[in-house]
N, C-alpha and C positions, 0 to 999 in steps of 0.2 A: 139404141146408141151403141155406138160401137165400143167396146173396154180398151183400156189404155190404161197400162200401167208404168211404171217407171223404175229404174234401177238408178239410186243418186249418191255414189261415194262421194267422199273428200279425199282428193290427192296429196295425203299426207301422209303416205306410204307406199307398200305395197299392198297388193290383192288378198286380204285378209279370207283365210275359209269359210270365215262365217257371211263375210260380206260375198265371197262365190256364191255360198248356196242362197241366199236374199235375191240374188242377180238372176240364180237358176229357177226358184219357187218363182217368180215374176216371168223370168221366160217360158217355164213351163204352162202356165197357166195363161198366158194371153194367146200361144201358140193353141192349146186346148179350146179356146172358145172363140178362136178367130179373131183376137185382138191384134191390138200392137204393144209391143215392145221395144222403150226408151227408154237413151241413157241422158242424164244428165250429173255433170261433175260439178260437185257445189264444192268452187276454189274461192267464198270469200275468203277462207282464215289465209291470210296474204304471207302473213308474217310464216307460216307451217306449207304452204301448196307448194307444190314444185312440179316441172312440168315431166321429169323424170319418174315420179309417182305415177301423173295423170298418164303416160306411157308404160308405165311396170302394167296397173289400172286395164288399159286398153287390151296388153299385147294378152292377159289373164284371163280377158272374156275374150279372145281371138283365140286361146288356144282350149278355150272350152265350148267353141265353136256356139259363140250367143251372138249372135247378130242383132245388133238394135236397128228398127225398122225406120227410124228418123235421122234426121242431122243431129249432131251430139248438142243438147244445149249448154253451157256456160254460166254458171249461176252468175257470177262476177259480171257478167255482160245487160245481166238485169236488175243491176243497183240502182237505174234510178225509176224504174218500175216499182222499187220494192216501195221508194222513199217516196214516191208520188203516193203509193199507196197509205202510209201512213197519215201524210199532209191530210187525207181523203179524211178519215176515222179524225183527224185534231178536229179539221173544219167541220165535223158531222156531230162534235163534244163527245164521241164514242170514246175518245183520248185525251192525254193533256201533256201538254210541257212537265220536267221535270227540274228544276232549276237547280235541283241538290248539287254542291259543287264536288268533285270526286273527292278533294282532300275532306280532314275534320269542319263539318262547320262552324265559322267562325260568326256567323247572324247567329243574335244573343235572342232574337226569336225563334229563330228555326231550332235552337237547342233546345228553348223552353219547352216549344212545342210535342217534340219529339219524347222529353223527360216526361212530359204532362201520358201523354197516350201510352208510354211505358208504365205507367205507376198508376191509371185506368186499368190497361189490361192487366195486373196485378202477374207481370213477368210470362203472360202468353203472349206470343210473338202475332199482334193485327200486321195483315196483308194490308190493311187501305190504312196503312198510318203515317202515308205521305202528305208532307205540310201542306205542296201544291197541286194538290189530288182537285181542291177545290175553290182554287184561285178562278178569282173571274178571269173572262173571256179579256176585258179590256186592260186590267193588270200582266196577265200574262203575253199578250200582243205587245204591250207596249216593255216588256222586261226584255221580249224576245228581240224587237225593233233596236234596243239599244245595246244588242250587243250581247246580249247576257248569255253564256252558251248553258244548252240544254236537250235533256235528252225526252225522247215522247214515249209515252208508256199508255197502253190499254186500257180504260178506265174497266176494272170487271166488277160486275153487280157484287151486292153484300150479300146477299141471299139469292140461294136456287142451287143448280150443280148442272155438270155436262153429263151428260151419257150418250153410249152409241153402242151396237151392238155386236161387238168383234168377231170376223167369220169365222175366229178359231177359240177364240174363249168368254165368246156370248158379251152378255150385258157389263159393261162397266160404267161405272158411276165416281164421279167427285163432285165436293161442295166447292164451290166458287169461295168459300172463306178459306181454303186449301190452296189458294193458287194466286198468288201475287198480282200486283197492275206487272202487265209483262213489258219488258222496256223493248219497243218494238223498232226505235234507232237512237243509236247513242250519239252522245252533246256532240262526236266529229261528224256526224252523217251516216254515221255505217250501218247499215241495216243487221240485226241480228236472224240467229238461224230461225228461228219459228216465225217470223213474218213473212223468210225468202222464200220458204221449204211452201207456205201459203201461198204466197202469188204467181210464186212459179208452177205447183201442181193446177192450179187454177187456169192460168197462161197456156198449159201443156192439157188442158182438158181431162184431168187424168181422173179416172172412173175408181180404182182402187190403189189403194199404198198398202202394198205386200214389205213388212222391212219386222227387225226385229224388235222381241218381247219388251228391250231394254227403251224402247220410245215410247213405251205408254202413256207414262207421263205429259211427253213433249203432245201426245195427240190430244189429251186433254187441251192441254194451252193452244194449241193449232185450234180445236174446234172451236174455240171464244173468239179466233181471228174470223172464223170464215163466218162465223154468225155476225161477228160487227159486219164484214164484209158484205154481206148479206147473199150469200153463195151456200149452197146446199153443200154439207160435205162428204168427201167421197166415202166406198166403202173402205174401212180398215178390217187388214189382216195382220195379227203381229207373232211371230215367228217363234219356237221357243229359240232357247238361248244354248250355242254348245259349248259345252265344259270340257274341263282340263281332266284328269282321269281323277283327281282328286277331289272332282266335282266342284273345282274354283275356277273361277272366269278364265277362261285361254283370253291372253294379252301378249300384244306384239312386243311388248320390250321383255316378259319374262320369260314367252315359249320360242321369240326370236322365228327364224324360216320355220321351224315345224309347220309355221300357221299359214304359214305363206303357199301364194298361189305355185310361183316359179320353183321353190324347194322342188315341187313334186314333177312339173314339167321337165325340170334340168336332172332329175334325179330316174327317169327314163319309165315317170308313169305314161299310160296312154289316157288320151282325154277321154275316151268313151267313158274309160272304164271308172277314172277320178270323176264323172258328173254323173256316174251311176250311184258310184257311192254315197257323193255327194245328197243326192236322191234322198236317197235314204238315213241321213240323218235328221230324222223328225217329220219324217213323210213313211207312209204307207198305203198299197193300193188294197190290206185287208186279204192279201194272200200268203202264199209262203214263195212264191217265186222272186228272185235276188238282182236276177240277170236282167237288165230291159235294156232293150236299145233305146234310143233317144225317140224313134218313131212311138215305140209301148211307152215310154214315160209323157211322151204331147197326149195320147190316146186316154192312159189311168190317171193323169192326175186330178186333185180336187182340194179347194180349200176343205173341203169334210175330212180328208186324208191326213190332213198336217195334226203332231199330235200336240197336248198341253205341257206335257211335260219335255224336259230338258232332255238334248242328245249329250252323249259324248264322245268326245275324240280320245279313244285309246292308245295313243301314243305313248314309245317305251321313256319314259324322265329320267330311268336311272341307268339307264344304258342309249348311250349314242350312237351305238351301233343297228338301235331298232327304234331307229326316230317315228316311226308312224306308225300307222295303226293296224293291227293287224289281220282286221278284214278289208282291208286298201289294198294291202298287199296281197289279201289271196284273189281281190278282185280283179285285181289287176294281172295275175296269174294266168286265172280263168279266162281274162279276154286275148291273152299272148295265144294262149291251148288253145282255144276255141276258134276264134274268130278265122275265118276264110282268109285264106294266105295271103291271096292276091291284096287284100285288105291291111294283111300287117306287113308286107315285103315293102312299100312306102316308107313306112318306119324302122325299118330297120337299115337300111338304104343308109342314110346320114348317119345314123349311129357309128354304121363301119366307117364311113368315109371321117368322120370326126375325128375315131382310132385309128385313122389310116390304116387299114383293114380292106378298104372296098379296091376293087380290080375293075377296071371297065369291064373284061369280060364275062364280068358277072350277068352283064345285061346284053349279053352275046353270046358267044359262041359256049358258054359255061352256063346256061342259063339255067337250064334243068338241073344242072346238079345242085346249082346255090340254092333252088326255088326247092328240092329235095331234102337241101341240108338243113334249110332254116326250118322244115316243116319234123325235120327230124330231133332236132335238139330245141327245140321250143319247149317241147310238154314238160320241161324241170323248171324253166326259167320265170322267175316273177318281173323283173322290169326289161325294158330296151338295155338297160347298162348291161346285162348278161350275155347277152348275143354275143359284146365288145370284150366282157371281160369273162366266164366261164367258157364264152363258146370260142375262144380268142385261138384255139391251137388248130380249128376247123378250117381258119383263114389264112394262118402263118407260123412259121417256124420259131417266133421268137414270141414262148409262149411261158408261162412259170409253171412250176410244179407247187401245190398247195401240200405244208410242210405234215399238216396231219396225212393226207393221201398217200404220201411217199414212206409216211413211219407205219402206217396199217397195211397198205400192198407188197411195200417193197422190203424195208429192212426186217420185219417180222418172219421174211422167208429168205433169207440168205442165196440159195439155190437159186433165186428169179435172176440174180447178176449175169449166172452162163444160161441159165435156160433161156431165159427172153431172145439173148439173142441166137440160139439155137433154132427157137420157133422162126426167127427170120432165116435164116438159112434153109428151113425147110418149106417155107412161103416160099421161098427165090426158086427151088427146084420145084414143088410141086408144081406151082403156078406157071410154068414154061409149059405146064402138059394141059389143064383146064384153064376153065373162067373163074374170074376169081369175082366169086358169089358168097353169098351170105352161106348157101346151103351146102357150098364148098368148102369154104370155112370151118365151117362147124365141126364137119367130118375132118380136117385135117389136125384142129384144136384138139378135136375129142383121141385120137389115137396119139396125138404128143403127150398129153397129158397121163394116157394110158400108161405108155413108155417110160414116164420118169415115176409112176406112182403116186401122184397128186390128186387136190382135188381141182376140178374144173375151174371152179371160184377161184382158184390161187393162181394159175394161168390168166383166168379172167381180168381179176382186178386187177395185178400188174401192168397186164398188159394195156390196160386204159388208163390207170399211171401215166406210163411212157409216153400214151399216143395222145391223150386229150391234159393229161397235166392235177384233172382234179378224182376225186375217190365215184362220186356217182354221176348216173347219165343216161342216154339212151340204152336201148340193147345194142349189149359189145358187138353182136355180130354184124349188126348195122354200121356201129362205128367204123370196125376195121374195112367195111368195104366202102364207108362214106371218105375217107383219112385216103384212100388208094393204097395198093400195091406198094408203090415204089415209095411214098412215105411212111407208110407203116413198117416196112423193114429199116426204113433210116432211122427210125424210132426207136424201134424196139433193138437196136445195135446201140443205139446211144447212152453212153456213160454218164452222160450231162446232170440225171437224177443222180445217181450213185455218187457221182462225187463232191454234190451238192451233202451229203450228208456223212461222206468218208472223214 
């Protein structure tokens, strides 16, 4: 049989990281064993779904390039699948009517009754201590015939328990006296979640449910559905849970975008590199290597891999200026550094163009030098946003000086005001006679600096001040021949620092 798993949020939000990586453990592992990979968006909660979620939802696994290999299915669209199947379990007495009316009731026997089984179970709370647990067939037909509204619930045995054996934390067991008649549609019709989550895995053929630690429970009461039902149930995988740094549940209304999928897209991560990391939160392939492409992650993955214990998301709390975590960011680093240019010049493409930054002749007649410069100022930069905003004075003239840069190169050396632009004066003549090289450079640096009795570093940093705006970066020599001639002497002439702090 072929495996078919399934990824099934509720659109009552956005793309939660924990529900990413639930999407991605399910993608990675049907791609691993030649399954498939479905989504379905379970929008009964009407009153909470919106279709702007089921879009944040969508665009969240589009930009972490997960392709579901079916039509998306619609829970909402198989409410009366769910409801037929319940009618199925009444008329089979697997089930019963509940006639309990939602207010207090006011039938002087349903009080008794209830008083009566409350003062038996001497204040332990019985699961079966529904009045109409065991209302005959012809009482409750004819209650139901006239009108009576009512909700149908599960009849679950008094004795036994479920068990199944979880491919990531083995055998678990509960007693059926642990577990309510579960109300499988309520008195208006509406199907609840563990009947739909049932018929629709059923519906969808689905071989395993890959989803998180926090549905244990709910699998419990699913497997009593599919045993009424009289369907084999699938395999479960249940996921551990990631924590907050404080090792308290990350939640959407207290960690807000941290947790969010888009924070990280709009904030200039690359997907590779977020669904590697991702990975790795409660997965491993048992090595010490970090890096995989998406190919090495279909390749190592394995339910044996996923661990029992809880990840966490080390995000900064008391600083918002270091919202995420901090091997995100360096992974995301590593993939700026590394990854084959041609691979990252796509992304970097729209970032400039965003900052109005990008030149058409980027992709023309300037081509090698943009494809040069980007490969040259990459190795400091952790996201896309840097390219726009560090690397901003590579692209244009109207670029800021970062105020500690200017108070460490430039004011702490007084003398850099006429020197700097000295060295430009002697760019302009030397450079009429050579090529203006890195190695030509250096030699003209090195004997300027001779002349005023400096150290090279003081020439140095200033001088990348001037020309790039912030204190580090690639090799200056690089710089000044990446910057050009003719804007490096504009630069390093320009007062625009100096009297930013005069």
């Amino acid at each position: 049989m072929t495996t078919r798993v399934r990824f099934a949020p509720s659109p009552t939000g956005y793309l939660h990281i924990g529900s990413a990586r639930t999407a991605l453990f399910n993608y990675l592992y049907a791609r691993h064993v030649g399954g498939k990979f479905l989504l379905r968006i379970e929008d009964t909660d009407i009153a909470r779904s919106t279709e702007e979620s089921t879009r944040s939802i969508l665009d969240g696994l589009a930009w972490l390039e997960l392709e579901h290999d079916e039509e998306i299915v619609f829970q909402s669209d198989n409410a009366d699948k769910h409801r037929s199947a319940a009618r199925k379990l009444l008329a089979e007495g697997k089930a019963y009517r509940d006639f309990t009316p939602k207010a207090e009731p006011t039938d002087q026997n349903v009080k008794e009754g209830i008083a009566e089984r409350a003062r038996a179970n001497q204040g332990v709370k019985n699961m079966r201590d529904n009045p109409y647990r065991d209302l005959s067939a012809n009482e409750s037909d004819a209650r139901a015939a006239a009108g009576e509204p009512f909700a149908i619930r599960l009849k679950v045995a008094e004795h036994g328990r479920t068990a199944f054996d979880d491919a990531v934390y083995g055998i678990q067991e509960r007693e059926y006296a642990d577990t309510e008649d579960l109300v499988l549609l309520r008195s208006d019709g509406h199907p609840l979640y563990n009947l739909a989550v049932v018929c629709d895995d059923i519906e969808m053929q689905i071989t395993h449910v890959i989803r998180g630690q926090d549905h244990l429970t709910n699998t419990h009461k699913q497997i009593l559905i599919y045993e009424a039902l009289g369907v084999t149930p699938p395999t479960f995988a249940h996921l551990p849970l990631i924590m907050a740094p404080n090792k308290g549940k990350l939640s959407k209304r207290k960690h807000g975008e941290v947790v969010s999928m888009t924070t990280y897209r709009d904030a200039g991560f690359l997907a590779a590199a977020f669904r590697n990391f991702l990975a790795l939160l409660g997965w491993s392939a048992g090595e010490e290597q970090e890096i995989y492409s998406l190919e090495e992650l279909i390749q190592k993955f394995s339910l044996e891999g996923i661990h029992r214990s809880n990840a966490v998301f080390n995000f900064h709390e008391s600083d918002p200026r270091k919202w995420t975590d901090d091997k995100a960011i360096w992974m995301n680093a590593e993939y700026i550094r590394t990854m084959p240019l041609e691979d990252l010049l796509p992304f970097v493409k729209p970032e400039l163009k965003t900052a109005k930054l990008w030149r058409e002749e980027y992709d023309d007649d300037e081509r090698g030098w943009f494809e040069r410069t980007i490969d040259l100022i990459r190795q400091r930069f952790f996201t896309l946003k840097d390219f726009s905003a560090q690397g901003r004075a590579y692209f244009s003239e109207d670029y800021d000086f970062d105020a500690a840069a200017v108070e460490k190169n430039l004011v702490k050396f007084p003398d850099l005001r006429s020197w700097l632009p000295e060295l430009a004066d002697r760019f302009e003549a030397e450079f009429e006679k050579q090529r203006y090289t890195e190695e030509n450079i250096e030699t003209v640096v090195k004997s300027f600096t001779e002349e005023k009795g400096t150290k090279l570093g003081v020439i140095m940093n200033g001088a990348r001040t001037l020309l790039t705006g912030v204190a580090v970066g690639p090799s200056m020599l690089a710089v000044f021949e990446t910057i050009g001639l003719e804007k490096t002497i504009m630069r390093l002439k320009s007062q625009v620092a100096w009297n930013a702090v005069a």
